[in-house]
N, C-alpha and C positions, 0 to 999 in steps of 0.2 A: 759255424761258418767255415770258410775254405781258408786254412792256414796260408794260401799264395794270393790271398784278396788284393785285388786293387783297389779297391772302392772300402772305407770301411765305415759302418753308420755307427754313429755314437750320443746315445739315448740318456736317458738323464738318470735311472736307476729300475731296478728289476719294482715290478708293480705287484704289490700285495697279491692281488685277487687273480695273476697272471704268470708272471715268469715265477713269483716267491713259490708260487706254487706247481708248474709245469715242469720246472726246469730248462727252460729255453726263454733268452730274452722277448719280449713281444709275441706269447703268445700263452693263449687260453683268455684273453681278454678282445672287447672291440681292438684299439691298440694295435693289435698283431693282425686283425683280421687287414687292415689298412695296409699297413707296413709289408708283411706278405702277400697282399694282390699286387700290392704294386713293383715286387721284387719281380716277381711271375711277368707280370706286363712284360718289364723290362728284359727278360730270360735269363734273371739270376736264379733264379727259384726252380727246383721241378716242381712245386703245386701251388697254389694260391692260394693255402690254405693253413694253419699250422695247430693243433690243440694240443701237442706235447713231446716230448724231444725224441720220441718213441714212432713216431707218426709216417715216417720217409723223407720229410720235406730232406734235401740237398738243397746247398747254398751254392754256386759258382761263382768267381771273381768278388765275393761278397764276405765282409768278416762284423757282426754284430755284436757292440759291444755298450760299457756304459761307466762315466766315472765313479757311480756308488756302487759297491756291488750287493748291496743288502737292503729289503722294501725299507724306505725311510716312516716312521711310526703316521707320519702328517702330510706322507705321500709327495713330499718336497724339501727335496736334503738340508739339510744344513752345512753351515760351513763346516761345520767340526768334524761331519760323516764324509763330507767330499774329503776335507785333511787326512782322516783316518782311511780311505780308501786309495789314497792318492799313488801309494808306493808301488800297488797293482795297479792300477792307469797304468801309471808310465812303465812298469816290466813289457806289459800288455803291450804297448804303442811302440816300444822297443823291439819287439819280437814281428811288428808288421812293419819291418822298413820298405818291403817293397810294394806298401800301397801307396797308389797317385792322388785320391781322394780322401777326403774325409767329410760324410755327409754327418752336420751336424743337425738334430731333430729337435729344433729347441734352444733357448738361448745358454742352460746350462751346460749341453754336449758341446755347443761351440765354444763356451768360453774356458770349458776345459780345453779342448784342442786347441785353442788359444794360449794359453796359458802353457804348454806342454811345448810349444814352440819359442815361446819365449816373443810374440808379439807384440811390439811396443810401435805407439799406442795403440792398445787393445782395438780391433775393430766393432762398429757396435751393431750387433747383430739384427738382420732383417731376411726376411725369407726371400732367397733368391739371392743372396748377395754372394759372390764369388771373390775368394782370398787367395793370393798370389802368396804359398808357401815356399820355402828355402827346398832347392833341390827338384823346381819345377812340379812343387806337389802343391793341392788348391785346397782349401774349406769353402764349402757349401755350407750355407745355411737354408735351412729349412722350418718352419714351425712344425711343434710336434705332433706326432699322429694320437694325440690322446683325445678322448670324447670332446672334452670342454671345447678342442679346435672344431673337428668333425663336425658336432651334432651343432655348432653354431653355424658352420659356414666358412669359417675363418680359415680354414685348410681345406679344399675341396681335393678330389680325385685329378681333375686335369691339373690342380697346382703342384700336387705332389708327381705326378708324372711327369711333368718339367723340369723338376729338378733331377728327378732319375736321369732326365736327358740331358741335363749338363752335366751332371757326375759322370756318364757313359761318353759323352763327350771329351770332358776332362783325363779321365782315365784309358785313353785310346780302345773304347768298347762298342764303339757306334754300331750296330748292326744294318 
């Protein structure tokens, strides 16, 4: 992603069958195909498409990231791997101080960014909900762009591009 990201998306961990294996988060899976059309949409992306870190996509105003950084064996971390990853989160989240957003994908990437702000009481996560962080910086919540939302329904195309629009909102990127 772009080291000066405004916006930063924060996923719940790299996907066996995808990033464990591409080397780029959200992608060579469904997942990525989602997550990248809808960067593109919004003119964070040069392409709409992403199958390996090799490939050209550019990120703009954009930094993707994720609190595990290694496929969990059951596809859904545990605490003890979120614990064990945690010291890179926060380096990571330390080194983008100058983004205004943080879209989380998912109730784990927000409760991380949660929890990395030191939120009390924790807010409880719903897609679409907007969180008023320290320093005039916001969380978005989002549900994640993984199949079981997609191929259900539960995340469609125009829901995820609303939230691209308040994140570009949020983050003074309105085009």
């Amino acid at each position: 992603g772009d080291p000066k990201a405004r916006i930063v998306v924060v996923g719940l961990a790299p996907g066996a069958h995808g990033a464990n294996r591409t080397g780029r988060m959200f992608t060579g899976d469904e997942s990525g195909r989602w997550l990248y059309r809808a960067l593109w949409k919004a003119g964070w992306g040069s392409q709409a498409k992403s199958a390996n870190r090799e490939d050209g996509l550019q990120l703009k105003e954009v930094w993707i990231t994720s609190p595990v950084k290694c496929a969990p064996p059951t596809n859904r971390p545990t605490p003890q791997e979120r614990d064990a990853c945690n010291g890179f989160f926060q380096r990571e989240m330390d080194l983008l101080k100058q983004a205004k957003v943080y879209l989380a994908l998912g109730g784990f990437g927000f409760e991380a960014v949660a929890r990395y702000f030191g939120l009390k009481p924790k807010p409880k996560f719903s897609h679409g909900l907007e969180v008023k962080l320290p320093e005039g910086r916001w969380l978005i919540g989002s549900y994640h762009v993984s199949q079981q939302n997609t191929f259900t329904g539960r995340l469609t195309e125009p829901m995820l591009d609303g939230v691209m629009r308040k994140a570009a909102k949020r983050a003074g990127l309105l085009r």
